[in-house]
C-alpha positions in Angstrom: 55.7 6.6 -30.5 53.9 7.8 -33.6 51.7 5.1 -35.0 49.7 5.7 -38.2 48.0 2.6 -39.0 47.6 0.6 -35.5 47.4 -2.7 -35.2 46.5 -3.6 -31.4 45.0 -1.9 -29.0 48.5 -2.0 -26.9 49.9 0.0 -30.0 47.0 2.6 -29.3 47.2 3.0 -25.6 51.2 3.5 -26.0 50.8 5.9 -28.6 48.0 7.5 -26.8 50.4 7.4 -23.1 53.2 9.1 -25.4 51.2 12.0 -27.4 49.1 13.0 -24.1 52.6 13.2 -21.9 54.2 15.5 -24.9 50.8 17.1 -24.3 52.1 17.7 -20.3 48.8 15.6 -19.8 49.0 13.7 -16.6 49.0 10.0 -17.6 48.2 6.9 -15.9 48.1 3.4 -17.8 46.0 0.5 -16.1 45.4 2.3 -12.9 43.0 0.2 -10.0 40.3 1.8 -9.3 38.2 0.4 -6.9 38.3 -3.3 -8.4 38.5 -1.9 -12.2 41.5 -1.4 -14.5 40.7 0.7 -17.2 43.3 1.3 -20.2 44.4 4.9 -19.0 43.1 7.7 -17.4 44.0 11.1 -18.8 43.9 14.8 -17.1 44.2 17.5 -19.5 45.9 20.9 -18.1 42.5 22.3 -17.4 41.6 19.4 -14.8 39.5 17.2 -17.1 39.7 13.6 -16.6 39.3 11.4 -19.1 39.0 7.4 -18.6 40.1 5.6 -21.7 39.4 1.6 -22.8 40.4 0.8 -26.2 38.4 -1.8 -27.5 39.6 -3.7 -31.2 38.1 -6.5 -32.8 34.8 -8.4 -32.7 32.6 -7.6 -30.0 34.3 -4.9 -29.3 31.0 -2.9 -29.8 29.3 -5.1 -27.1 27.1 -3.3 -24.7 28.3 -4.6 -21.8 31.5 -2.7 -22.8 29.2 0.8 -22.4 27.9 -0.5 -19.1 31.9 -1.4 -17.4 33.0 2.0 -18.7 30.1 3.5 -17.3 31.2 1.7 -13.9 34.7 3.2 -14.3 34.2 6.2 -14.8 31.4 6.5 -12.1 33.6 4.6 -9.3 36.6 6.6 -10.9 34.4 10.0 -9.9 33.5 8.4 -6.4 37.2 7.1 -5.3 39.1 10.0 -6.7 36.7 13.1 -6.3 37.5 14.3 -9.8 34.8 16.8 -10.6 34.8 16.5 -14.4 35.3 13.0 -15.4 34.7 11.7 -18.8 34.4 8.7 -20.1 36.3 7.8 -23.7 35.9 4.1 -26.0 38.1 4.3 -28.9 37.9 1.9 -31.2 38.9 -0.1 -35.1 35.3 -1.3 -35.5 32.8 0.5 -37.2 29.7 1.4 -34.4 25.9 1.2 -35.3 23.5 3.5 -34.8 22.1 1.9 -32.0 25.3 1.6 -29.8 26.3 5.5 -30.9 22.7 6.6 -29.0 23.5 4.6 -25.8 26.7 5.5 -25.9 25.8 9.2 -26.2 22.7 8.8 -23.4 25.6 7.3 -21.3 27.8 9.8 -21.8 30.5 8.1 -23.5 32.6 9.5 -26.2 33.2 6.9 -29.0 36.5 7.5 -31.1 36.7 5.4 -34.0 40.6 4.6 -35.3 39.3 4.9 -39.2 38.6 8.2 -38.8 41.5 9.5 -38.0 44.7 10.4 -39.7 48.2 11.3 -39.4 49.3 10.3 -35.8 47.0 7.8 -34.0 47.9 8.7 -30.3 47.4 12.8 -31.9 44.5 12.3 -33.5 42.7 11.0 -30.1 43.7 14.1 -28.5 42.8 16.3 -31.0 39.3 14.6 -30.9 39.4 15.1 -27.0 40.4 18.6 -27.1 37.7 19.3 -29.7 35.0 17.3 -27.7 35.8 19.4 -24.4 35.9 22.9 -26.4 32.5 21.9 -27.9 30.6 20.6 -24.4 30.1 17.1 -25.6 
C-alpha cells in the first residue's frame, strides 16, 4: 500500500506493515505482550527491534502516551529477550518542545507524518534506518 497523504493511523500502520515486509523486515501488527498491544513491532535485518504506536489526533501528544510506550518496549525487552529494542511514536500532530525532551530522555523516537514525503510507510523506514545508522 503506498499512502502519501494518510488519513488514520490504520492507513499508517498498513502502509508501514507493507513497506517494512518489502523491506524483508520481520513484522508483527498488534502483538500481546505481556498485557500490552502495541501497533507493530519491527526487526530490521540487522536484529533491531523496533516497537511502533501511531498516535493521530488530539492528545495524541499526551504524556502518558511516552510513559505506555516506555512500558512496551521495557516489558517487550523482558518477555522477548531482544537485546536492542527501540521504541518508535509516529505521529500527524505537531510535538512541543517539552514532550520532544522527554521523549528523547526516554528514549523514544518521535516521527512526525508532516515531515515526510513521498511514501508514508517509506518514509518511516527511511527515518528508522537513518536513526539506527546515526546511534539515536
Amino acid at each position: 500500500m503506498d499512502l502519501t497523504s494518510p488519513a488514520t493511523e490504520a492507513e499508517v500502520v498498513s502502509a508501514l506493515d507493507d513497506a517494512s515486509q518489502r523491506m524483508n523486515w520481520h513484522t508483527q501488527t498488534e502483538p500481546l505482550i505481556t498485557r500490552f498491544r502495541p501497533d507493530l513491532i519491527l526487526v530490521d535485518p540487522s536484529g533491531t527491534t523496533f516497537v511502533v504506536e501511531v498516535k493521530f489526533g488530539q492528545g495524541a501528544t499526551h504524556f502518558g502516551s511516552l510513559a505506555q510506550l516506555d512500558t512496551v518496549r521495557d516489558a517487550y525487552q523482558t518477555h522477548i529477550g531482544a537485546n536492542k529494542v527501540r521504541a518508535v511514536m509516529v505521529t500527524d500532530v505537531d510535538v512541543d518542545d517539552s514532550f520532544k525532551l522527554l521523549a528523547n530522555q526516554t528514549g523514544i523516537q518521535i516521527i512526525s507524518t508532516h515531515d515526510l514525503s513521498g511514501d508514508v510507510g517509506n518514509g518511516i523506514i527511511g527515518k528508522l534506518e537513518s536513526s539506527e545508522s546515526a546511534g539515536t
